[in-house]
C-alpha positions as CSV (number, residue, x, y, z in Angstrom):
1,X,0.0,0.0,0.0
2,X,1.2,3.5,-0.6
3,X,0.4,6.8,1.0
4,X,1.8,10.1,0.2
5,X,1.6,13.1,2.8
6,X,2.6,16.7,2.7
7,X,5.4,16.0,5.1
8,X,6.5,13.3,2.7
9,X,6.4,15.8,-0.2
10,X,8.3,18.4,1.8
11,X,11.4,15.9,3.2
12,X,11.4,14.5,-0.5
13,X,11.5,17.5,-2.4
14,X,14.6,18.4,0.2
15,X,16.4,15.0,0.1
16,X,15.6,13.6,-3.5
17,X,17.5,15.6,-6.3
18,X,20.5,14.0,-4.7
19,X,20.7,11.3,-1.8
20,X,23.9,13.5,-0.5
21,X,24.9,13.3,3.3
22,X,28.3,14.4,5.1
23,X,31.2,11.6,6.1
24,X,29.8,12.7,10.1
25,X,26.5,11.7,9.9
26,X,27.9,7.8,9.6
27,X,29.5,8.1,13.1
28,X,27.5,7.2,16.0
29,X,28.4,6.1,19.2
30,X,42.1,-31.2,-1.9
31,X,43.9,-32.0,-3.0
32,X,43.7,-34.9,-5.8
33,X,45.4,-37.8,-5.7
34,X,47.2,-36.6,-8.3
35,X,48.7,-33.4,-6.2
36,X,47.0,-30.5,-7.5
37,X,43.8,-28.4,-6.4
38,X,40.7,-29.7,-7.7
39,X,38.7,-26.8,-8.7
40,X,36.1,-28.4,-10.4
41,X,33.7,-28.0,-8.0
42,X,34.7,-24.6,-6.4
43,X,32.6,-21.7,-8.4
44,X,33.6,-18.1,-8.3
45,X,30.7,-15.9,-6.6
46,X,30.4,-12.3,-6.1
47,X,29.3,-10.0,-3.1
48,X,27.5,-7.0,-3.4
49,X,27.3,-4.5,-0.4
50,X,24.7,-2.2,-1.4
51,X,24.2,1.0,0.7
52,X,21.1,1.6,1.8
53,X,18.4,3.3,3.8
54,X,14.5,3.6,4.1
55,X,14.7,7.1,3.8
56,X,16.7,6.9,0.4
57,X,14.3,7.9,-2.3
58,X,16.6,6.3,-5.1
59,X,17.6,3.0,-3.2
60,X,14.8,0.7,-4.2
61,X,16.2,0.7,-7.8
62,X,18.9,-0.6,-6.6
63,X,17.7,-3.2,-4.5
64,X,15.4,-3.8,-7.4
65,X,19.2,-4.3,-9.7
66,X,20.3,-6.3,-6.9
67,X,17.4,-9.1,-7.3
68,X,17.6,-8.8,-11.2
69,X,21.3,-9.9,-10.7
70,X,20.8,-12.0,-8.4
71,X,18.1,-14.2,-10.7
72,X,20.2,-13.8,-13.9
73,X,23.2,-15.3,-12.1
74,X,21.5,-17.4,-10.1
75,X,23.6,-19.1,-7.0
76,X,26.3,-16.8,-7.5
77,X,25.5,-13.7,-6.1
78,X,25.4,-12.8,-2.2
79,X,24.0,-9.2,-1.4
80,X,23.9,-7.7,1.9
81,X,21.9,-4.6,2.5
82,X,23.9,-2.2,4.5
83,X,22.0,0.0,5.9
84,X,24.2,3.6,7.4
85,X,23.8,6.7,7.7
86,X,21.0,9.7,8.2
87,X,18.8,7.4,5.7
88,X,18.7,4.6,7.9
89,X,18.1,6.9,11.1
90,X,15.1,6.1,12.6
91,X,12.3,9.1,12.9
92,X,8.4,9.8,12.5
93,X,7.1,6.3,11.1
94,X,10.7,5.1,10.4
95,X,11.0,3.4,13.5
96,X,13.4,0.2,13.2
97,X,16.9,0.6,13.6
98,X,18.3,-0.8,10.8
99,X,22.0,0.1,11.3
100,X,24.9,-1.8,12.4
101,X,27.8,-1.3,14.4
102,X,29.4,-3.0,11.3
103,X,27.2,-1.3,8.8
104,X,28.4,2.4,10.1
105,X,31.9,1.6,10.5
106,X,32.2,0.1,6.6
107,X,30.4,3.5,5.3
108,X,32.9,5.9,7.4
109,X,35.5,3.5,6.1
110,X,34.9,3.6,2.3
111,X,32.8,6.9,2.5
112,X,29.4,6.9,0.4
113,X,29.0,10.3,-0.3
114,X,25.1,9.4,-2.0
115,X,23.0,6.5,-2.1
116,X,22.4,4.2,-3.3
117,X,26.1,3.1,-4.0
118,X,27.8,-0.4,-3.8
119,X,30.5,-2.3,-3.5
120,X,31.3,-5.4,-6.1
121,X,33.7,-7.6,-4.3
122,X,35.2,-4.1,-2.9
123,X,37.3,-4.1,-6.1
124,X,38.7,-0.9,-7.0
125,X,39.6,0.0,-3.7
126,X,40.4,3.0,-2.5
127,X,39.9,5.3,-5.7
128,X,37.0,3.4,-7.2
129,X,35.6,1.0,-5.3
130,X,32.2,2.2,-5.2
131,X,30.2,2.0,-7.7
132,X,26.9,3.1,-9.5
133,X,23.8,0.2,-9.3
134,X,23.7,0.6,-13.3
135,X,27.1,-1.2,-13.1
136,X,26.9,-4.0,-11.0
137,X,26.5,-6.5,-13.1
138,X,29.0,-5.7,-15.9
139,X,31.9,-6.3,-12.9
140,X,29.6,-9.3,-12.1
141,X,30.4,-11.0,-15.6
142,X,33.7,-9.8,-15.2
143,X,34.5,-11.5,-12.2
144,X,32.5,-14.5,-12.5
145,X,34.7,-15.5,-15.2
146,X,37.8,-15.6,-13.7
147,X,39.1,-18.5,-11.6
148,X,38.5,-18.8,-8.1
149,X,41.4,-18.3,-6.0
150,X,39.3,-19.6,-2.3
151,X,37.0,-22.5,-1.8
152,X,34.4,-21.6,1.3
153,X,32.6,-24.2,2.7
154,X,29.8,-23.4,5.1
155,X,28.0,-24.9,8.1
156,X,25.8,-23.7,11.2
157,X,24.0,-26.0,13.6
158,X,23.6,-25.3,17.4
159,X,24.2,-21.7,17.3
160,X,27.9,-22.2,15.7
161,X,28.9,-21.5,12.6
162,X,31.5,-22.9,11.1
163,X,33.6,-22.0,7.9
164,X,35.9,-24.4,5.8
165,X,38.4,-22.8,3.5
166,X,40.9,-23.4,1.2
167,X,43.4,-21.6,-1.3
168,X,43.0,-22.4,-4.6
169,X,46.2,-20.6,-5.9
170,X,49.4,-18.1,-4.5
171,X,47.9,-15.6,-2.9
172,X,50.1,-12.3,-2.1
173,X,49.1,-10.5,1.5
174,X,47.0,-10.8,4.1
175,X,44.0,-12.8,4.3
176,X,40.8,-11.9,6.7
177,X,37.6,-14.4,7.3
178,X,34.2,-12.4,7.7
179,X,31.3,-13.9,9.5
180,X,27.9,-12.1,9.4
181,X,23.9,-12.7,9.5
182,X,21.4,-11.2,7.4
183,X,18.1,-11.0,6.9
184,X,15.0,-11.0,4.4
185,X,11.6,-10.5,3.8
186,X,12.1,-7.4,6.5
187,X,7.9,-5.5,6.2
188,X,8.7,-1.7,7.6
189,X,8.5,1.5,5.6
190,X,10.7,3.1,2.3
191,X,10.8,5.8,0.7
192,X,10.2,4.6,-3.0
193,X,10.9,8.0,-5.6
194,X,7.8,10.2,-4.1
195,X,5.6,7.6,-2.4
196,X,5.7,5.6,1.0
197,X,5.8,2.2,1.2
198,X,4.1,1.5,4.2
199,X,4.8,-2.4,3.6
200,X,7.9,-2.6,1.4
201,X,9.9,-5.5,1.6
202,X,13.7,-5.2,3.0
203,X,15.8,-8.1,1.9
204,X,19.6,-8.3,2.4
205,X,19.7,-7.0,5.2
206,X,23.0,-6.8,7.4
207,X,21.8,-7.5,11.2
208,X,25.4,-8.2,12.8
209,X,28.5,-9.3,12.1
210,X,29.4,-12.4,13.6
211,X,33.5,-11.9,14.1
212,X,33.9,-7.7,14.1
213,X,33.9,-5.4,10.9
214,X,37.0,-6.4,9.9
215,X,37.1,-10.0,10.4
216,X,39.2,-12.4,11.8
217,X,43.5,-12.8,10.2
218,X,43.4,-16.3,8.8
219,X,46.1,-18.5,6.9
220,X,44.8,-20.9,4.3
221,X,46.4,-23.9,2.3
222,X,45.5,-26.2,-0.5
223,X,43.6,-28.1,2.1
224,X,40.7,-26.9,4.3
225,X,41.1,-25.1,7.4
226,X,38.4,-24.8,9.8
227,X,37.1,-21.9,11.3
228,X,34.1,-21.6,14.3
229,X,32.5,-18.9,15.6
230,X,29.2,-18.9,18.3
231,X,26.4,-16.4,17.2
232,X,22.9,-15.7,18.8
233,X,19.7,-14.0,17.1
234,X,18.2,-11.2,18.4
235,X,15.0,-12.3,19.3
236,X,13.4,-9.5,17.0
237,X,14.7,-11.4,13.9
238,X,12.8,-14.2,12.5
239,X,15.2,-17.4,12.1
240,X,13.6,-18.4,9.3
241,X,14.5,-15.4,6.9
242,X,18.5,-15.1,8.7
243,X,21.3,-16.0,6.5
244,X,25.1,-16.9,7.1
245,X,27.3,-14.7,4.8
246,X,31.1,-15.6,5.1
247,X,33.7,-13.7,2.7
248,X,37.4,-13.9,2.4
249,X,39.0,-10.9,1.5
250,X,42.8,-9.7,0.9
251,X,43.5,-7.3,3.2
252,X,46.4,-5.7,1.4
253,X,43.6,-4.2,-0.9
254,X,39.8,-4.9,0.9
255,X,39.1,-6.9,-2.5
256,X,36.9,-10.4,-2.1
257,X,38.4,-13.1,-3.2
258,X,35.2,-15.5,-2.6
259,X,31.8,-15.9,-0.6
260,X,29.4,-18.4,0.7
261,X,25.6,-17.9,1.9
262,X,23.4,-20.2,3.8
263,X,20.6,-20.4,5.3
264,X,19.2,-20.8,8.6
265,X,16.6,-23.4,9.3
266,X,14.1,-23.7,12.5
């Protein structure tokens, strides 16, 4: 249902010629028996960090792009929703608090000036690593066809989670593991171009991450290494829309080297 107010008119007709805001407003307080890697199995897939917030009047597109991707590449893609920032402040009939401890510290780090904007694998880092909705999935094709350099495999049962990964080739610097949960099928309000959604849909959705921001320093070799980590829900988040996102990235130059999703089941 959608419902349009003079207030809404007003904030819109301030906010929606450009989703600007100022740096401040983030802060708040196998081998085979033959020797060599079997990569056979292993396939490359991409995350997406897309900034977001229900007061952004131009974000649904995106999160509209996100799903398109996500269906043409099907099994490949992992979004998370990240949602920072004055458009994710709650106020008025935005009442959720959406943001992260994780969410605001990745926008102060990488510095959205408007939204939406995203991240594809953080490639491009620090110049041009984010980047315009209307070009996610050109990078995606990119990277998809490339080899994978890390197998992830992923697990959680009895509120642990536990990540398996590999090297599939040399890689130069340091390597981090990120843990986090997200979740989907989120009803609240958004700001759609000049309506309000009173029951929009929020999917993606970054609710915590598991292991800190930045991750945990890991070490991998051509066979799996095993990592756990112990995570609760809040009890405001329905189990049965939560995902398990784990990523390993380089931390020499934030880029993603590969991704695994699951999902939680009751």
């Amino acid at each position: 249902m959608k419902i349009t107010t003079t207030y809404l008119i007003v904030f819109i007709a301030f906010f929606s010629s450009c989703d600007k805001i100022e740096r401040t407003d983030f802060l708040q307080e196998d081998n085979n028996g033959g020797g060599g890697v079997d990569t056979t199995t292993i396939i490359q897939k991409v995350l997406i960090e897309d900034f977001t917030g229900y007061k952004c009047t131009n974000c649904p597109l995106a999160s509209s792009e996100l799903h398109t991707i996500e269906n043409l590449f099907e099994g490949k893609i992992i979004g998370i929703g990240v949602h920072s920032g004055f458009f994710a402040a709650p106020s008025g009939v935005f009442t959720t608090d959406f943001r992260t401890t994780a969410g605001d510290e990745l926008a102060t780090f990488f510095g959205p000036e408007s939204f939406p904007i995203g991240m594809v694998n953080r490639k491009g880092y620090p110049e041009n690593v984010l980047v315009d909705y209307t070009e996610w999935a050109s990078m995606v094709t990119d990277i998809l066809n490339q080899t994978p350099s890390v197998g992830i495999l992923l697990s959680a049962s009895n509120n642990q989670i536990t990540v398996q990964a590999k090297s599939l080739s040399a890689i130069n610097g340091n390597l981090k593991l990120v843990v986090c949960i997200t979740e989907d099928k989120i009803i609240d309000y958004q700001i759609d171009g000049v309506d309000l959604v009173e029951d929009y849909e929020h999917n993606h959705v970054l609710r915590t991450n598991v292991n800190g921001t930045w991750g945990t320093n890991i070490t991998l070799t051509s066979e799996y290494s095993s990592f756990e980590f112990d995570y609760n829900l809040d009890n405001t988040w329905a189990r049965s829309n939560c995902n398990v996102v784990a990523y390993v990235y380089n931390d020499s130059n934030k880029e993603v080297l590969q991704a695994e999703k699951i999902h939680l089941t009751d």
